[in-house]
N, C-alpha and C positions, 0 to 999 in steps of 0.2 A: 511846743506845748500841746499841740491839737495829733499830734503824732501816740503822746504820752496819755490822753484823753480818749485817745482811741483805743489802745493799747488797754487800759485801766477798765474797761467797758467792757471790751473781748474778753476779758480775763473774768468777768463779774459772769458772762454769760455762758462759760466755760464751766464755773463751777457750781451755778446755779443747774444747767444742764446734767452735770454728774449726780448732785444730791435730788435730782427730783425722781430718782426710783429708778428701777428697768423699766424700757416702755416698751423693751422686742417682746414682740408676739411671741405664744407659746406654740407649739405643738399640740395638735389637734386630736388627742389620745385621753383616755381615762388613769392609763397606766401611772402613775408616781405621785409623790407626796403630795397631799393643800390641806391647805390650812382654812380650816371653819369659821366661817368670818357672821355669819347670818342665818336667823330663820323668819321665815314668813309664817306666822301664824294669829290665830282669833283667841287670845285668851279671851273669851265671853262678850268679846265686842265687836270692832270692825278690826279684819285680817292686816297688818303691818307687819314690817322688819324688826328684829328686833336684834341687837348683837349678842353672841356669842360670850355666855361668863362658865369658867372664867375664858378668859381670850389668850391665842396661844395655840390652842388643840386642834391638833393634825389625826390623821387620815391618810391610810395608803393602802392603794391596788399595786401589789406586786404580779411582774410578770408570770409567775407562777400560779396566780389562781390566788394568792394568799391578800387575806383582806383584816388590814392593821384598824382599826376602829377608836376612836377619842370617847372621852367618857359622855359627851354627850351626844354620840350618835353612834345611834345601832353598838354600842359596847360590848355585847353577846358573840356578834358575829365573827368572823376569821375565814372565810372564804365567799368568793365572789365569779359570775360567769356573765360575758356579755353576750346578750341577745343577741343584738342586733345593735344599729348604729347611732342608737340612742334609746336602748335600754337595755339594763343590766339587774343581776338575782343575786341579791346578796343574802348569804347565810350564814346560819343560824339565828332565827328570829321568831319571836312569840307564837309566829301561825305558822313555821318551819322554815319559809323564804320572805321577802321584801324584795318587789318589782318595782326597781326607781327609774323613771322617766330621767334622761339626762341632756344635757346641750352645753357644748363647750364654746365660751365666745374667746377665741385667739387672741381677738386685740386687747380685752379687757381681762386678760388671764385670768379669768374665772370661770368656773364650773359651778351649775343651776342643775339640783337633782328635787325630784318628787314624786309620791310612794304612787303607782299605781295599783297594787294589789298587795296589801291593804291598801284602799284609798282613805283619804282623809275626807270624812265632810263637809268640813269647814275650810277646806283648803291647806294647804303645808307646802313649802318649799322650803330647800337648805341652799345655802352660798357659801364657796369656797373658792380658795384664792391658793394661784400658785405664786 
């Protein structure tokens, strides 16, 4: 019985283990698809998160230079060059580039960008999820 109980247990933690997501770390690259999950901004109040409507809408740096856009960020755009190793020029945009500050946290597969030239006032940040 205690054989069978144990058995029944390993099996619960096995597949609670499977449904709880990918937890591997990504790759440490700007380059491929995410998905837009947040923005940090002040509609006329105090700066918060707030989600992504509608949700769903991806984002991609192709190896080529070529930059896929969601409709709700930067949508004009279609090409992209990185600075350096944590900031990138994405183009075509209102004042001809957008300078987004970026930082990729591996274990939490997500990517944190924000506009440094235009800068935002009030503050802005976007989150993105591989």
């Amino acid at each position: 019985m205690k054989k069978l109980q144990l058995l029944s247990l390993l099996l619960v933690f096995t597949i609670a283990c499977k449904k709880s997501g990918n937890n591997e770390p990504i790759e440490n690259s700007l380059i491929g698809k995410w998905t837009y999950t947040e923005s940090y901004v002040s509609p006329g109040g105090p700066t918060e998160w707030r989600p992504v409507s509608p949700p769903g809408q991806t984002i991609e740096f192709k190896d080529d230079g070529t930059f896929i856009p969601c409709e709700s960020f930067l949508n004009d755009a279609n090409h992209f060059e990185i600075i350096d190793s944590v900031t990138v020029k994405i183009q075509p945009a209102p004042s001809g580039f957008v300078l987004m500050r970026y930082s990729i946290d591996t274990t939490k597969r997500q990517l944190l960008m924000s506009p440094t030239n235009p800068i935002c006032i009030e503050g802005c940040s976007y989150k993105f999820e591989r």
